[in-house]
C-alpha positions in Angstrom: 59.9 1.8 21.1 59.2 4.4 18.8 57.9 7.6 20.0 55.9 10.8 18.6 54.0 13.6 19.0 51.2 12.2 19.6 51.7 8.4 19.6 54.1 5.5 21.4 55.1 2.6 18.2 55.8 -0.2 20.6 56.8 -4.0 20.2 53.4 -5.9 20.3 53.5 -9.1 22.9 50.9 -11.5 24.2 49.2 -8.5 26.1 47.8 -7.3 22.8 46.1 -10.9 21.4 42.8 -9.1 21.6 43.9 -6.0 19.7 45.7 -8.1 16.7 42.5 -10.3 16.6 40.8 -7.0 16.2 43.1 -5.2 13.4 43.9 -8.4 11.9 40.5 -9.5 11.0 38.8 -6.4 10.7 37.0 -6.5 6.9 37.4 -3.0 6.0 40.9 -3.1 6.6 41.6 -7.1 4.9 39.3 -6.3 1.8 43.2 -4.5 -0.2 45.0 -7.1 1.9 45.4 -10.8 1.1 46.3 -13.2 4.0 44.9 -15.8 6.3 42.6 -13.5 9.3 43.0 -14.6 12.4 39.4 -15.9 13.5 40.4 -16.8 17.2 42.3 -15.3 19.9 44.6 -18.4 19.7 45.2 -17.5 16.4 46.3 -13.9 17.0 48.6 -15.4 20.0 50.0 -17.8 17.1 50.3 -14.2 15.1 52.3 -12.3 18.1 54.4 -15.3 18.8 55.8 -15.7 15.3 56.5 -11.7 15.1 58.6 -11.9 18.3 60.5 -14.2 17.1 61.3 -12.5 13.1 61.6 -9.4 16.1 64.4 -11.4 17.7 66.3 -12.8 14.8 66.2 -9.8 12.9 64.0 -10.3 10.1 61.2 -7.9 10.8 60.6 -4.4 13.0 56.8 -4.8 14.0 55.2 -1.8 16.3 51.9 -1.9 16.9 50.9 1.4 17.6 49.0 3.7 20.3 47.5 6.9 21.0 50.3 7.9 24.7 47.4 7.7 26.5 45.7 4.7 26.0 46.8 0.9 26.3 45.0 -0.4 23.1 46.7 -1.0 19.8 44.9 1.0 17.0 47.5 0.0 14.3 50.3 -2.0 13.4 53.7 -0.7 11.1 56.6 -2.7 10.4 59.2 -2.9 8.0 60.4 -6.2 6.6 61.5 -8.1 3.8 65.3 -7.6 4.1 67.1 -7.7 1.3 70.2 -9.7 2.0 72.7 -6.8 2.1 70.1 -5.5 4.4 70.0 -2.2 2.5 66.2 -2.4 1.4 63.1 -3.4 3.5 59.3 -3.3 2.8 57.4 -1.0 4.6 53.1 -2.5 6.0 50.7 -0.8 7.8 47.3 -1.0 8.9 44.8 0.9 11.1 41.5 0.6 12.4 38.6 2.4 10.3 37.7 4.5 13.1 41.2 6.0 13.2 41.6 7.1 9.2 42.1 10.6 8.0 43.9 11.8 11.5 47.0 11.9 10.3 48.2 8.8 13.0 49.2 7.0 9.8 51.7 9.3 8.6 52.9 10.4 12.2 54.0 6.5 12.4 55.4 6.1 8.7 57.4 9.7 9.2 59.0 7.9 12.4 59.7 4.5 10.9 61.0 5.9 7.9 63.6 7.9 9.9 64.1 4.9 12.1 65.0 2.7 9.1 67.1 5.2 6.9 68.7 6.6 10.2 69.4 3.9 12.5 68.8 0.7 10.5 71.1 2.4 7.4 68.7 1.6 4.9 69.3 2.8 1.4 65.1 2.1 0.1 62.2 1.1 1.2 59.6 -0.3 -0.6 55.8 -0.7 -0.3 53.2 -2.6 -2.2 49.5 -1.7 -1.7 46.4 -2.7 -3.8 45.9 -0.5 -6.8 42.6 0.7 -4.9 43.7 1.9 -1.9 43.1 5.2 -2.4 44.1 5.8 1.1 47.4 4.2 1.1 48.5 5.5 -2.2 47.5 9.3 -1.1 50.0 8.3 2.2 52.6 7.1 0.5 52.9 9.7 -2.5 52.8 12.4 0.6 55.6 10.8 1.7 57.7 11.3 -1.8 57.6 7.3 -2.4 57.7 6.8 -6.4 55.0 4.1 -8.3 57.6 1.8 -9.5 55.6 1.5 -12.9 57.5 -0.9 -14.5 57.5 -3.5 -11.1 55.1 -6.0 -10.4 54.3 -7.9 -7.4 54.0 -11.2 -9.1 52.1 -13.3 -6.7 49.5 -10.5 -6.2 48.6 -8.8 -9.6 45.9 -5.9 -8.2 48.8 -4.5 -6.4 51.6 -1.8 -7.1 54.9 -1.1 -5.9 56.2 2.3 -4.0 59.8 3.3 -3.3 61.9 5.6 -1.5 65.4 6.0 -1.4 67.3 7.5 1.2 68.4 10.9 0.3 72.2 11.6 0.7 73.0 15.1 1.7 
């Protein structure tokens, strides 16, 4: 557990099947982001269940996050995609519509990124959004991530690659 100013970053468990059924499948949120939706609550529990176990094993950090004083999920952030020396990960987010331009997003990425340069020992961290996402791109570049002009996500052509290095002082 992750926590801010304003919000608690929290493993996600079968308690939230109804919020990941919600973020996961929500249009406005899926239309810069290719994968299979969840159409069921069964599939969200299939979602949750494979995430606690990458959780376990290592292989991903997945929070979903919450406003401190409310149950419900609003988001999800994570950072996976280990490279094998486990010195770069990929950085995903997502957050409800009705929760954009509040600055939650870049409360959350602020934390993670400190979490994963500070206490995982991360060197970079990467992150690929769609070329549209206006949104995204605006959070990232606040951040001081780079466009990686020259990289391409080769399965996904519309999208562009971010990066951050850690800064040694």
């Amino acid at each position: 557990m992750i926590e801010t100013d304003r919000l608690i970053l929290k493993e996600i468990n079968e308690s939230h099947v109804e919020d990941i059924l919600k973020i996961r499948s929500n249009e406005t949120i899926n239309q810069f982001v290719k994968r299979n939706s969840p159409k069921t609550n069964y599939d969200a529990l299939q979602f949750i269940l494979t995430i606690k176990e990458r959780t376990q094993n290592g292989q991903t950090l997945y929070l979903g996050i919450t406003y401190k004083n409310q149950p419900n999920l609003i988001g999800t952030i994570c950072l996976w995609n280990f490279s094998e020396d486990r010195k770069t990960a990929e950085v995903g987010y997502e957050l409800l519509p009705d929760y954009h331009r509040r600055g939650i997003m870049s409360e959350a990425l602020t934390a993670v990124l400190d979490y994963g340069f500070n206490k995982l020992h991360l060197q970079e961290i990467l992150a690929i959004t769609h070329k549209l996402n206006e949104n995204s791109k605006g959070l990232l570049l606040k951040h001081n991530f780079v466009l990686e002009e020259n990289r391409e996500d080769e399965d996904f052509p519309d999208n562009i690659i971010f990066s951050l290095k850690k800064i040694i002082n």
